[in-house]
N, C-alpha and C positions, 0 to 999 in steps of 0.2 A: 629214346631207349629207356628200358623200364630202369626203377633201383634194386641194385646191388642189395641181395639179401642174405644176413650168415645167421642161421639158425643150429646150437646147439643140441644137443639129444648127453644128458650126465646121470648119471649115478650109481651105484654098487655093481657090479657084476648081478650078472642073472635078473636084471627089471626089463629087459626087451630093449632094449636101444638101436640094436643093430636092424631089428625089426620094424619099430615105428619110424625110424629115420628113412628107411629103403620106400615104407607104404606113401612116407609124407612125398619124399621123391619126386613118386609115379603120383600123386594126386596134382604136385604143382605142373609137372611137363602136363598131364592130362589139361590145365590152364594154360598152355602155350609158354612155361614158362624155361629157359633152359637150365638145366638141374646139375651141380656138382655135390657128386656125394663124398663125401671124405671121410677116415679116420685114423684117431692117433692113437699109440705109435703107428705111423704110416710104414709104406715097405721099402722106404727110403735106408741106405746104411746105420743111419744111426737108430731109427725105429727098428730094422730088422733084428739088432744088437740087442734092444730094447725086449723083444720079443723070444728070443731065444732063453734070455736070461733072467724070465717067468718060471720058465720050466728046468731051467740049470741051477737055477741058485743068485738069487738078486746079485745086481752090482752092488758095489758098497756105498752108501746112499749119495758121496759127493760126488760121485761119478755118473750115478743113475740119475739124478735130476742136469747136471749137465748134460746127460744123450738127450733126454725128453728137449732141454732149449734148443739146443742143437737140429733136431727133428723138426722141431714146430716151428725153427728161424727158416727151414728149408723150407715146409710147409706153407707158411705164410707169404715168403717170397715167390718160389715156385708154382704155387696154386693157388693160395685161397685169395692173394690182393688180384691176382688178375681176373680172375676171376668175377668178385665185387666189380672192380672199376669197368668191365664188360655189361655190366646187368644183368647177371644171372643170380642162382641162388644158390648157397653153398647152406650142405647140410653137412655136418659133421656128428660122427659119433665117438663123441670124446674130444677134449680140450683142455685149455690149460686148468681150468679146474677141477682135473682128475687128479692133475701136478700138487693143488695145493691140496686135495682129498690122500690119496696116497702116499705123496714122498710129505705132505700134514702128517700120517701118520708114522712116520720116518725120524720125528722130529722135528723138520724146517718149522719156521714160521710160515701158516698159508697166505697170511696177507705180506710177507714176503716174496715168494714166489706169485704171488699176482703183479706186485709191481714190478718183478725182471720180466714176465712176460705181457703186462699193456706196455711195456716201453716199445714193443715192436710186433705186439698181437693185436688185430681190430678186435674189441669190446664187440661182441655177437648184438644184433637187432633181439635177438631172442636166446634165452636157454631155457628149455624143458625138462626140468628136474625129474627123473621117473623114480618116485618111492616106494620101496617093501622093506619088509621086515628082515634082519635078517636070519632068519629059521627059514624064510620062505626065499630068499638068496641061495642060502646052501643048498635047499633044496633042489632049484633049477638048475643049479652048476651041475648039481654030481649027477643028476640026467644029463646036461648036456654033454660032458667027458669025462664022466668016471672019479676022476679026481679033483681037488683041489689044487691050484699051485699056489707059492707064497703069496702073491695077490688076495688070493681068494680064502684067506682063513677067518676065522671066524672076529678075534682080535681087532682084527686090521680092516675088516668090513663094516663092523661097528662104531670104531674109531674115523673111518672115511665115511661114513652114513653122517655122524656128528659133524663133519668139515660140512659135507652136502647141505647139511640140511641151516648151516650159517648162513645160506646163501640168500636164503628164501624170502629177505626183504629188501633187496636189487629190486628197482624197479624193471629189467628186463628177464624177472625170474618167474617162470610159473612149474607151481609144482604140482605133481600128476600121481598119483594112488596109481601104481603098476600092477597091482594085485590082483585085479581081476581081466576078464576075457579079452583078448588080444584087443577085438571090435569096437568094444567101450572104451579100452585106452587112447585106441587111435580117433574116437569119436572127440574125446578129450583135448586130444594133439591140437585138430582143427580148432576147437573151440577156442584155444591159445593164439593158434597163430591170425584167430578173429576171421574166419571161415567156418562159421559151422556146417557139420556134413550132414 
């Protein structure tokens, strides 16, 4: 049975994640491989809560990093370990380092909320940092819906762009220049995950 793969897709809103994670996907099943794609907050109770209270008016920040563990304990038990110990490949868009990127900007300590969440989240084979700027963040958001919500202001993208970008000397971190053509990012992905396309 092949190994269990968990590959990460992180960074600001508006760098493509949901995109290069979907393309990576369809490239490994096209290798015969079977593909779990995931993302957090998931549409689980506590991600849905998560999700609605984007566009209501954030939780208050000790309660909103509580939903997120909560979410990703479901997550991790419900899907992503079984998944691993199957042999398949789990792509995720979005992880616990969105936790220490945004509720980082929140005030927590990030290397705090790392360590409540490796006490019971698998450390990813891989994360794929996707980086832009962000003017060119803002940019993609207000095409993609009009508005911004508290997530996505300009403050708290630049303050999570700085957590993101702490990351970048993990040995399982590679970082990707999101800024240009969807085709050259995803040419980039492969090259990460040590498949060139």
């Amino acid at each position: 049975m092949p190994q269990g793969l968990l590959i990460v897709f992180e960074g600001i809103d508006g760098t493509g994640k949901s995109t290069q994670a979907r393309r990576l996907g369809d490239w490994f099943a096209e290798q015969g491989r079977e593909v779990v794609l995931g993302r957090e907050p998931t549409n689980g109770p506590w991600g849905r809560r998560l999700r609605e209270s984007a566009e209501r008016g954030r939780l208050p920040p000790d309660e909103e990093l509580e939903c997120f563990l909560n979410d990703r304990r479901e997550h991790v038990s419900g899907t992503i370990a079984p998944a691993l110990a199957a042999g398949k490949v789990v792509i995720l868009d979005r992880y616990y380092f969105s936790s220490m990127a945004y509720q980082g900007s929140r005030g927590f300590d990030p290397g705090e909320i790392r360590r409540l969440n490796e006490a019971f989240a698998p450390v990813p084979d891989l994360l794929i940092l996707l980086d832009i700027d962000t003017d060119t963040a803002l940019s993609r958001i207000g095409v993609r819906d009009g508005s911004a919500n508290e997530f996505e202001q300009r403050p708290a993208l630049e303050s999570c762009r700085r957590i993101f970008l702490s990351l970048r000397d993990d040995p399982f971190v590679r970082v990707i220049d999101a800024s240009g053509p969807v085709e050259r990012v995803a040419r980039q992905v492969l090259d990460a995950v040590g498949h060139p396309g």
